[in-house]
DOZA-391674 format. One record per residue (C-alpha): x, y negated, z negated. Coordinates in steps of 0.2 Angstrom, whole numbers. Each point is the difference from the previous one (the first is absolute). Example, Ala and Ser with C-alpha at 12.3 -4.5 7.8 and 13.67 -1.06 7.14 Angstrom:
<r <62 22 -39>>
<r <6 -17 3>>
//
This chain:
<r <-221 185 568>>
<r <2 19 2>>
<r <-4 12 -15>>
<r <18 2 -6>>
<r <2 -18 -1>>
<r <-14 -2 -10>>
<r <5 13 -11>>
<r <17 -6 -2>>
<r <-6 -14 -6>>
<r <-13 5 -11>>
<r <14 10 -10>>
<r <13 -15 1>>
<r <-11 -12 -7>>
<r <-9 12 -14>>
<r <15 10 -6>>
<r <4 -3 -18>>
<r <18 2 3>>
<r <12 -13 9>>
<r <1 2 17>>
<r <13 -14 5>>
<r <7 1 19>>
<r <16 -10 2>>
<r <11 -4 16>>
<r <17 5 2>>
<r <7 -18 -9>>
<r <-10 4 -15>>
<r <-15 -13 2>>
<r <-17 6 -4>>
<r <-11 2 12>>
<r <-16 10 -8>>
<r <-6 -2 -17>>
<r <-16 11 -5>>
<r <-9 -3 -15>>
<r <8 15 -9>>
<r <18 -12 0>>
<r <-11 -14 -6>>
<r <-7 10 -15>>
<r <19 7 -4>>
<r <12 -13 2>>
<r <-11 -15 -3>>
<r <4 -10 16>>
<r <-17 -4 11>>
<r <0 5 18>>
<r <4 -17 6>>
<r <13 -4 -13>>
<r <10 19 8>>
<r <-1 -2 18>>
<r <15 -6 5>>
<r <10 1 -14>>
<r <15 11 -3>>
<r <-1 17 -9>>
<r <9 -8 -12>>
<r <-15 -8 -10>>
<r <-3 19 -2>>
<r <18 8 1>>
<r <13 -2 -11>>
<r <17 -1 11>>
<r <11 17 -2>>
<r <16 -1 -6>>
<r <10 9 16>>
<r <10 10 -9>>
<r <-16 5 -12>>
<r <-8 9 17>>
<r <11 -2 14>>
<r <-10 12 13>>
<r <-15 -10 -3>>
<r <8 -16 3>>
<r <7 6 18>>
<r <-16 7 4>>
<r <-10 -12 -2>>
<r <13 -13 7>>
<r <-2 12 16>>
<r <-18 2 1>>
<r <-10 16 3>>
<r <-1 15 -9>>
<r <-7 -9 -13>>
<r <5 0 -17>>
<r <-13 2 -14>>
<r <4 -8 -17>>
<r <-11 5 -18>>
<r <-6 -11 -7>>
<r <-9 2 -16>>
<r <-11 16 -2>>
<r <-11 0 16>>
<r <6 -15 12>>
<r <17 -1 13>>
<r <8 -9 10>>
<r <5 2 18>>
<r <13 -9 7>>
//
């Protein structure tokens, strides 16, 4: 394992923020303890779930350029939530 890898690693699993990686239909696929801690859901309850355990669904005409964005993929959109977390889809 090279030096980035194992930095990378180190900060994904020790960050006190959620770190959640999700593919392209919306099922998580990484779950660090930081999302554990936030949203209450343990590592093994997230990973391959939808981001709606975590999301609330957007009205389309609330936020209509998020909605085709992240419908579209890449660039990412970043959604607040609270104070110091987000969300990208």
């Amino acid at each position: 394992m090279s030096f980035s890898d194992i930095l990378a690693k180190a900060v994904l699993s020790t960050s006190s923020d959620a770190i959640i990686a999700a593919d392209k239909e919306g099922t998580i696929r990484f779950w660090n303890p930081g999302a554990e801690r936030i949203f209450g859901y343990a590592r093994h309850d997230a990973i391959g779930q939808s981001l709606d355990i975590i999301i609330p669904e957007i009205p389309p005409l609330a936020c209509p350029n998020v909605i085709t964005l992240s419908q579209t993929g890449p660039p990412a959109v970043t959604h607040k939530i609270g104070s110091a977390r987000s969300a990208i889809l």
